[in-house]
BARO-438597 format. One record per residue (C-alpha): residue in one letter; x, y, z. Coordinates in steps of 0.001 Angstrom, whole numbers, padded with zeros to 6 digits, always signed. Layout:
AXYZ ...
This chain:
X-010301+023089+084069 X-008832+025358+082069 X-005765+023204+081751 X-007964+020662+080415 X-009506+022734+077837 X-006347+023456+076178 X-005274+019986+075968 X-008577+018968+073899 X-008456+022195+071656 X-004890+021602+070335 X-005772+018009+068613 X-008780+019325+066687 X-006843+022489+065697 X-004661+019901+063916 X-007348+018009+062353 X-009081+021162+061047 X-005192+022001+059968 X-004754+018673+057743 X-008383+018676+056473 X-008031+022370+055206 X-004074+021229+054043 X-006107+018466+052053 X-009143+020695+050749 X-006507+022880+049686 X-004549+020568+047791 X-007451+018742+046329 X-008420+022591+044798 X-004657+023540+043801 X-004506+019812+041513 X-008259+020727+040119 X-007406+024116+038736 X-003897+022737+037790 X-005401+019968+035551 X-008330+022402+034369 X-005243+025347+033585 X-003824+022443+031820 X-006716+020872+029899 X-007813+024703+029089 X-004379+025437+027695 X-004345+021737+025765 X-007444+023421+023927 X-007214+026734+023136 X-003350+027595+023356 X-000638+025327+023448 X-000202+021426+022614 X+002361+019278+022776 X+003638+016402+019964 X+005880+013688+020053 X+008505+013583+017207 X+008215+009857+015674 X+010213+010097+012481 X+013423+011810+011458 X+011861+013695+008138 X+012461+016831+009898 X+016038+015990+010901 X+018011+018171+012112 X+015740+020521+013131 X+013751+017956+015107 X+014946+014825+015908 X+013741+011130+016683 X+011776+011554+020095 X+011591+015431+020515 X+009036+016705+022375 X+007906+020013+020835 X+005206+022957+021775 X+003208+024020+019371 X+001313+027477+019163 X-002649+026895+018724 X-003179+030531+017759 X-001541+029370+014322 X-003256+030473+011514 X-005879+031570+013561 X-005917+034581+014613 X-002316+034831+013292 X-001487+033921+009885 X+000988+031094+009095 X+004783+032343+007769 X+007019+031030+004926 X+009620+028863+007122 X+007335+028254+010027 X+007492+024576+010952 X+003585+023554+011842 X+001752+020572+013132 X-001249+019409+011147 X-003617+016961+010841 X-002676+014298+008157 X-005051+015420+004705 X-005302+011948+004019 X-002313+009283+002461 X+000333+010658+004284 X+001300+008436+007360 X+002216+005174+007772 X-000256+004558+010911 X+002223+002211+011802 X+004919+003877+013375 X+003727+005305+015946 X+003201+002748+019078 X-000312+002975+020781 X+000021+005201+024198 X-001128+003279+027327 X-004399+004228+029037 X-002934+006410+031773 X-000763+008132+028405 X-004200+008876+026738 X-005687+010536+030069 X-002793+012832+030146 X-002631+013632+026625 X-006370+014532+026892 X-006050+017039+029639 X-002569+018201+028388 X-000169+016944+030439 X+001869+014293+027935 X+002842+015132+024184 X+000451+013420+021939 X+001643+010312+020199 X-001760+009392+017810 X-000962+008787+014344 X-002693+011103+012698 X-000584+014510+012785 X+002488+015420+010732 X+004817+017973+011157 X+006448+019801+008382 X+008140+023229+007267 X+005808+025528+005220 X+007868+026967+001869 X+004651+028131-000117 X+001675+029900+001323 X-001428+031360-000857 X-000579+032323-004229 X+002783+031432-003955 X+004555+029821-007046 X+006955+027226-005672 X+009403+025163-008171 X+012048+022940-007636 X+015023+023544-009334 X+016612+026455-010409 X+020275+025782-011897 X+021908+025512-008647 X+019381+023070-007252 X+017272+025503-005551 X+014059+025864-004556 X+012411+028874-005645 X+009138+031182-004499 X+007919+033702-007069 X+010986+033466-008947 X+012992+034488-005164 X+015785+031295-005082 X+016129+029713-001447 X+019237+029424+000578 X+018307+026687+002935 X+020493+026466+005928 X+017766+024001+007683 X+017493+021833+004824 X+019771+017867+004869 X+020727+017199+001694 X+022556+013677+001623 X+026277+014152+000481 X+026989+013808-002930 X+023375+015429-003916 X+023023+019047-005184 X+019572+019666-005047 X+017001+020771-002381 X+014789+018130-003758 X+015268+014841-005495 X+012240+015586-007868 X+011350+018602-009913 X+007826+020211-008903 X+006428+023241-010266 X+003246+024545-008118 X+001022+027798-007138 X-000527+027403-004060 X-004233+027664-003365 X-005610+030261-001366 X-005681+029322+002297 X-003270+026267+001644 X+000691+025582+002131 X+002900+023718+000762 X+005130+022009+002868 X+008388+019857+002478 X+010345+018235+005482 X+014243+019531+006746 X+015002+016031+005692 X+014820+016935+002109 X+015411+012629+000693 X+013722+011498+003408 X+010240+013379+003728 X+006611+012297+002570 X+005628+015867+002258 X+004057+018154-000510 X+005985+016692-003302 X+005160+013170-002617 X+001095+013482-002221 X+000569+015458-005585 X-001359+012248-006442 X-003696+012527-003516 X-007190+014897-003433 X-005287+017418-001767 X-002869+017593-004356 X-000207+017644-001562 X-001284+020928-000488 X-002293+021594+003120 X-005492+023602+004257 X-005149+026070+006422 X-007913+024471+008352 X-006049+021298+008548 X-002983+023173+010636 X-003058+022933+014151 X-000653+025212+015169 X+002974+026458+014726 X+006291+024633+016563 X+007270+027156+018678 X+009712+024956+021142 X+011899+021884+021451 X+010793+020769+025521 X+011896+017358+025525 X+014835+015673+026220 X+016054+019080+028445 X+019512+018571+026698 X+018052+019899+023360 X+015623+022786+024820 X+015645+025132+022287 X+013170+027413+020067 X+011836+026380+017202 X+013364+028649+014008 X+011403+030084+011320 X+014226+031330+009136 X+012511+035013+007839 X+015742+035648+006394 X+015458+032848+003944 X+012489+034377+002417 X+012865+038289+003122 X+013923+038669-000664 X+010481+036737-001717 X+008094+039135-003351 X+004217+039538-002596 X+002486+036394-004901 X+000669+039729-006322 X+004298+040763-007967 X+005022+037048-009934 X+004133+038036-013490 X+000699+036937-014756 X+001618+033796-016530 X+002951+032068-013218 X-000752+032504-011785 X-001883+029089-013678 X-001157+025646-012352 
């Protein structure tokens, strides 16, 4: 009898074994996807690089990670490179090929880099009250009067100057103004003075900040913002009065 017993115990301690092995991993994807839909929202987001205007900072098909908690609660930085959504006139909605239906689930809940056409990513130069021209006499950009040594910036051989247009700019309040790595080959600030933005970007319009290069692994890197570029830029306070008016 007792011999007996044990025999019919051992089978349903097996099936209690795979059913809690199964419960188990049922809960451990669940909290995985909700960690990951959770972090999607409030933290960190991931973008698919479709264009080389940031080149060669971020190039064609980069996967980046970008920090949600840009510029709120922390403020956005001179030289930080941020995603936002486009103000209107800026994208060609064309390049970017439609994800597939199992793409668009996982970019939902956080698990692929979103692809939709409606984000661009940029490098901020100019943040509120900042007076940003283009050139000095060496072809420099320039923040309240502070001339820019660009180390990021591509400038196609056999041109001189950080931008192939002269601009001349104070920022709003609560705005940037942004121009691409790829300094002939960026629709950024300069090119959408003509739009209702004025090719400034709203703080409200920023998603985040690039933090991280995640994708292909062979160019895993961070994501420089360059302080030293600006440390010698004064306070928009300091510019003398007359650089305060558009």
């Amino acid at each position: 009898m007792s011999h007996a017993g044990a025999s019919t115990a051992a089978p349903r301690r097996k099936g209690r074994g795979l059913l809690g092995f199964l419960r188990d991993l049922v809960v451990i994807v669940v909290v995985a996807f909700l960690i990951s839909f959770l972090l999607k929202t409030f933290l960190v987001r991931s973008f698919y690089i479709p264009s080389g205007s940031m080149m060669h900072t971020l190039e064609v098909q980069d996967k980046i990670l970008v920090n949600q908690l840009v510029p709120q609660p922390f403020g956005v930085s001179r030289g930080d490179v941020v995603v936002f959504k486009d103000p209107g006139g800026w994208l060609n909605l064309a390049t970017v090929p439609d994800p597939s239906p199992v793409e668009k689930v996982l970019q939902a809940i956080g698990l692929a880099a979103d692809t939709s056409a409606e984000y661009v990513v940029k490098r901020v130069i100019g943040i509120g009250g900042d007076h940003v021209v283009c050139c000095d006499a060496e072809g420099r950009v320039t923040v309240n009067d502070a001339p820019l040594d660009e180390p990021y910036a591509v400038i196609p051989e056999g041109e001189t100057r950080a931008s192939a247009i002269d601009f001349d700019v104070v920022v709003p309040e609560h705005s940037v103004w942004v121009m691409g790595d790829n300094r002939y080959s960026s629709k950024d600030s300069r090119y959408n003075q003509d739009q209702p933005g004025r090719g400034f970007v709203s703080e409200d319009e920023i998603v985040g900040r690039a933090f991280l290069i995640n994708w292909p692994l062979s160019r895993l890197s961070w994501i420089g913002s360059y302080p030293e570029v600006f440390a010698e830029v004064p306070d928009p306070e300091t510019t003398p009065v007359e650089h305060g008016a558009e």
